[in-house]
N, C-alpha and C positions, 0 to 999 in steps of 0.2 A: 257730475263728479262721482267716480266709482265710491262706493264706500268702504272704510277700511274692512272689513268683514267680507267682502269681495277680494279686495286685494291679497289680505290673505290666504283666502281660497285659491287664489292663482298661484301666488308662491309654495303653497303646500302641493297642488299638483306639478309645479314644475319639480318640486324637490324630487315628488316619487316617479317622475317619469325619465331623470335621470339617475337614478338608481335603479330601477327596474332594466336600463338601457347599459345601464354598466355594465349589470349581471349577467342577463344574457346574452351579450359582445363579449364572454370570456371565453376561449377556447376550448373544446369539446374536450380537450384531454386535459387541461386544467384541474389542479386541486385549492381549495380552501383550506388548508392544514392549520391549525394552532401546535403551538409545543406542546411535546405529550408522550414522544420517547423516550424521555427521561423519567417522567412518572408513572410507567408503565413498567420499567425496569426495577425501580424502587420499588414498588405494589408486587412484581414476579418475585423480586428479593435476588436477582443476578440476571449478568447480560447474556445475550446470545449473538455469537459470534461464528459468521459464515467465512467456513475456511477451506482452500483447497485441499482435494482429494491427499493422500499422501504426498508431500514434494519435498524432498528432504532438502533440511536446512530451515525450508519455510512453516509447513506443518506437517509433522507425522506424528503416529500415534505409538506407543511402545506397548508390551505384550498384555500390560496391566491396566489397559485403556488412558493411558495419561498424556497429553498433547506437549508437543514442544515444539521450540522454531521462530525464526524473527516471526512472522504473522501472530503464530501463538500470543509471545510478547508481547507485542502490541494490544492484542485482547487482553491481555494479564493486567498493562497496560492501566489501559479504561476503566477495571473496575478495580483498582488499585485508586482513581480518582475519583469513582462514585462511592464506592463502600469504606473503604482504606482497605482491603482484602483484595489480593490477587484472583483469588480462588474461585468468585463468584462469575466462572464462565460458567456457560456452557456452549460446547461448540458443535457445528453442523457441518461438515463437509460436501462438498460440493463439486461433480465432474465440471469440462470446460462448456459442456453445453447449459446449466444450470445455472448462470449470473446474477442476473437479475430480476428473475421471477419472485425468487423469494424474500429478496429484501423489500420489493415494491407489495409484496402481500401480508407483510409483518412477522415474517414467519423468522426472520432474523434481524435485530438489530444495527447491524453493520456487518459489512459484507470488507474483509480484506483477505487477497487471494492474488492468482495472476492474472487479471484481466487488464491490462494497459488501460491508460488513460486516452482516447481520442477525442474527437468532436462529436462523433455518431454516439456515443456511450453517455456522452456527460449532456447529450443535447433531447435524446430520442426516449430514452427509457425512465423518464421522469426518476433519477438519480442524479446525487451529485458527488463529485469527486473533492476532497476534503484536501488535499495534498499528495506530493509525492512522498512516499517512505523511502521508495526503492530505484534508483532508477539503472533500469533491464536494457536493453538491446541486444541483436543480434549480430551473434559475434561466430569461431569457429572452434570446436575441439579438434586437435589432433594429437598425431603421438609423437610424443619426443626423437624418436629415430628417426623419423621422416625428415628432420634436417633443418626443421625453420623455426624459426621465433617471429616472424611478422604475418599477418594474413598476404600481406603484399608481395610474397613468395611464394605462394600457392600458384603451383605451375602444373599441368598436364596432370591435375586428381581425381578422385572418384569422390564425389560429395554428398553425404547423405542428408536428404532434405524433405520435409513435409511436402505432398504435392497437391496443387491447387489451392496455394496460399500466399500470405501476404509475402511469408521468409523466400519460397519461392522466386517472388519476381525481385525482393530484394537482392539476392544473391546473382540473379540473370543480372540486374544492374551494375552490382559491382566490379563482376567478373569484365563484362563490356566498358567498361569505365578504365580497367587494369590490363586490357587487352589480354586474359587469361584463355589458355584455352582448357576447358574442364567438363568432365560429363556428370550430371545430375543421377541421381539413382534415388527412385522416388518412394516414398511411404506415405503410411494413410495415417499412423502415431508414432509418438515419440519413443514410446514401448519396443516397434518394432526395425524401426531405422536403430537403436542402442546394441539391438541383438546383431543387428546387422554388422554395425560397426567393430562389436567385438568379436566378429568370425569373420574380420578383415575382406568384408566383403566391400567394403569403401574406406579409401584412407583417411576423412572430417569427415565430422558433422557440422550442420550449421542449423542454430535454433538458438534462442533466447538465451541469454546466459543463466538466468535461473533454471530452462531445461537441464543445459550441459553441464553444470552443477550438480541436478540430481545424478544424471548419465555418468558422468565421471564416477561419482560416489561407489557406482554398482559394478563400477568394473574391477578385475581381479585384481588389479593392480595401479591404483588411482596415479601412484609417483612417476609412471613412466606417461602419463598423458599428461596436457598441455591448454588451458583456455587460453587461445589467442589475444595477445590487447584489443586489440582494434574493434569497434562494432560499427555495425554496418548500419543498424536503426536505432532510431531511441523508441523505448517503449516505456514510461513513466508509470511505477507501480503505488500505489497506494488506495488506504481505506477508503470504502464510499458507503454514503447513506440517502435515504430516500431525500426527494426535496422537497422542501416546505417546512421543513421542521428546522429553524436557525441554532435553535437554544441548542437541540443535538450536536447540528453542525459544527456550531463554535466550541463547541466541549471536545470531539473528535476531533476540530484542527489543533488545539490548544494542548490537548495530549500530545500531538503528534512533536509540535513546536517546544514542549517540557523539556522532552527527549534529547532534542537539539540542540537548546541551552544548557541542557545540565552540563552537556559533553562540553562545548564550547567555553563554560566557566570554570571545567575542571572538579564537578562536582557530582560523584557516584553512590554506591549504597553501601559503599563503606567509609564513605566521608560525609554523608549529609548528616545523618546524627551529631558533629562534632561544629555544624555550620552558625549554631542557633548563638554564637557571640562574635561571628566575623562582623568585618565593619566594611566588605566590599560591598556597595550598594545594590551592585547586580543582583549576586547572591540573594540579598536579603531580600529586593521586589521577588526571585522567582519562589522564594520560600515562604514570600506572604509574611516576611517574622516583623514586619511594625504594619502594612497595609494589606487588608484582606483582599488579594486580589481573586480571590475564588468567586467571592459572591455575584461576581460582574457576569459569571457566568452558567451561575448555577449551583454551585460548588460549596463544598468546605473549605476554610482556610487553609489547612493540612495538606490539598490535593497534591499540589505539586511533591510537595515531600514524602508524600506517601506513594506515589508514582517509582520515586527514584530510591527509595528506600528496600522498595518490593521487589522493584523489578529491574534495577539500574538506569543508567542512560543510555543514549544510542549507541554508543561505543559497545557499550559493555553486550547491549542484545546482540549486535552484530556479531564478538569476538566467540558470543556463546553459539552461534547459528552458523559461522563459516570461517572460524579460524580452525589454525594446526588440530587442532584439537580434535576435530570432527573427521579429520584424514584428505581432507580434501581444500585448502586453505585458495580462501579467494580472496583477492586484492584489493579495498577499500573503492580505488579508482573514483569513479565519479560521484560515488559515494563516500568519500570525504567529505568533512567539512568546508566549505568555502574559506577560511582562514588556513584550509592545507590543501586547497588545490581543487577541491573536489564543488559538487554542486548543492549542498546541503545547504540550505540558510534559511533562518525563521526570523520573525521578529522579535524584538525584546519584549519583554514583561514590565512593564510602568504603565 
């Protein structure tokens, strides 16, 4: 009969041979990450925040080096929930070829910008995609005189179009789907198809709506052009952060999710100061005012109210980044809330 002191010896090398067996059956590109973004941020004493290149609406920069624009906000944002202070960005802009390198090497904390949400992004680049903020597709500009209000009228055009790209074969799709007959006239950037456009060397454009947003912006005369309803792709925008780091993660979805309650409950940054004796229950979990729901994730009690106090709610970023105001007034659309039509919906706060 074996002796217990044997037996154990067996059981102790079984333990470490599957452990050892675990380890190295983990995939080459594999990371072991603990949470550690958030206390890296706090020890910097402010977040850093990868933005696109100038894109007006989303992020630009004005003469005096100061950032604005939905993305901006949303940076504002975040540290509006980690410090109670908007202020403590700083931000890093980024062309369309720059994505992901720098968030997967530390060099920025969260990456929000336009790079769509797909399967190859949120699958390949050891990134994860936190939610949608924004949601883009591809849609048409044209000009008012041209005579149409639907894309499904576009008949015998010159179309100005990124060439050797996704918008591309979207566009070859729809036109063959619409039995259109139309000629393409092709660019290598959005820069130059805009120039294009505006010395009517093509009657649309077709690109992303947050393109044709800026594009419109720059023309001499925003009121006489036209973003078509209809799009033609869904292109799903929002913030991303490396993966492996949850506690990050959850704090970036749960900002994101604030935003969309606060709008939904009716509660902005000039009402939330007056909220601390309401008696709708909602309210009161998203303000944390009888149960700390910060700590679940990291957080101060304060966060959510310090979010909407700083910075507003979704409503408010949005009307600041693409209403009348800005000259160039874009339409909620699917970017409404899901109780007005739109695609917007987070979960509750309990």
């Amino acid at each position: 009969m074996a002796s217990s002191s044997s037996i154990i010896g067996f059981y102790f090398r079984v333990v470490l041979f599957v452990a050892f067996s675990a380890f190295f059956a983990l995939p080459a590109n594999s990371q072991i990450l603990e949470p550690q973004t958030l206390a890296k941020i706090k020890e910097r004493g402010h977040l850093i925040c990868g933005a696109s290149q100038p894109l007006f609406g989303f992020a630009q920069k004005n003469s005096e080096g100061l950032w604005s624009g939905f993305d901006v906000d949303f940076c504002r944002a975040l540290s509006s929930a980690i410090f109670g202070n908007p202020d403590k960005v700083e931000f890093k802009p980024y062309n369309g070829l720059a994505r992901f390198a720098p968030l997967q090497l530390g060099d920025v904390d969260v990456f929000v910008r336009n790079a769509y949400w797909n399967l190859r992004r949120d699958s390949v680049y050891n990134v994860s995609y936190v939610g949608t903020s924004f949601f883009d597709g591809q849609a048409f500009l044209a000009k008012k005189d041209l005579g149409v209000v639907s894309s499904f009228e576009l008949k015998d055009v010159l179309v100005c179009v990124i060439g050797d790209s996704d918008e591309q074969d979207n566009l070859a799709e729809f036109f063959f789907k619409n039995q259109s007959e139309t000629k393409e006239i092709i660019y290598e950037n959005y820069a130059d198809m805009a120039l294009a456009y505006n010395s009517n060397l093509c009657d649309v454009i077709s690109a992303p709506v947050s393109q044709l947003y800026s594009i419109m912006s720059s023309l001499k005369d925003p009121a006489s052009h036209q973003i078509l309803p209809e799009r033609i792709s869904k292109q799903p925008l929002g913030p991303v952060v490396r993966t492996g780091d949850d506690e990050w993660f959850n704090i970036v979805r749960w900002v994101l999710f604030t935003l969309l309650n606060a709008e939904e409950l009716g509660v902005n940054s000039l009402s939330v100061a007056s909220m601390k004796d309401t008696k709708n229950p909602k309210i009161r979990r998203l303000l944390s005012l009888d149960e700390n729901f910060g700590k679940a994730i990291g957080l101060e009690k304060n966060w959510a109210k310090n979010i909407i106090a700083n910075v507003g709610n979704y409503r408010e970023i949005y009307e600041k980044s693409f209403g009348p105001q800005t000259g160039v007034a874009l339409p909620r659309g699917s970017n409404a809330l899901w109780i007005n039509g739109g695609l917007l919906f987070a979960p509750p706060i309990r």
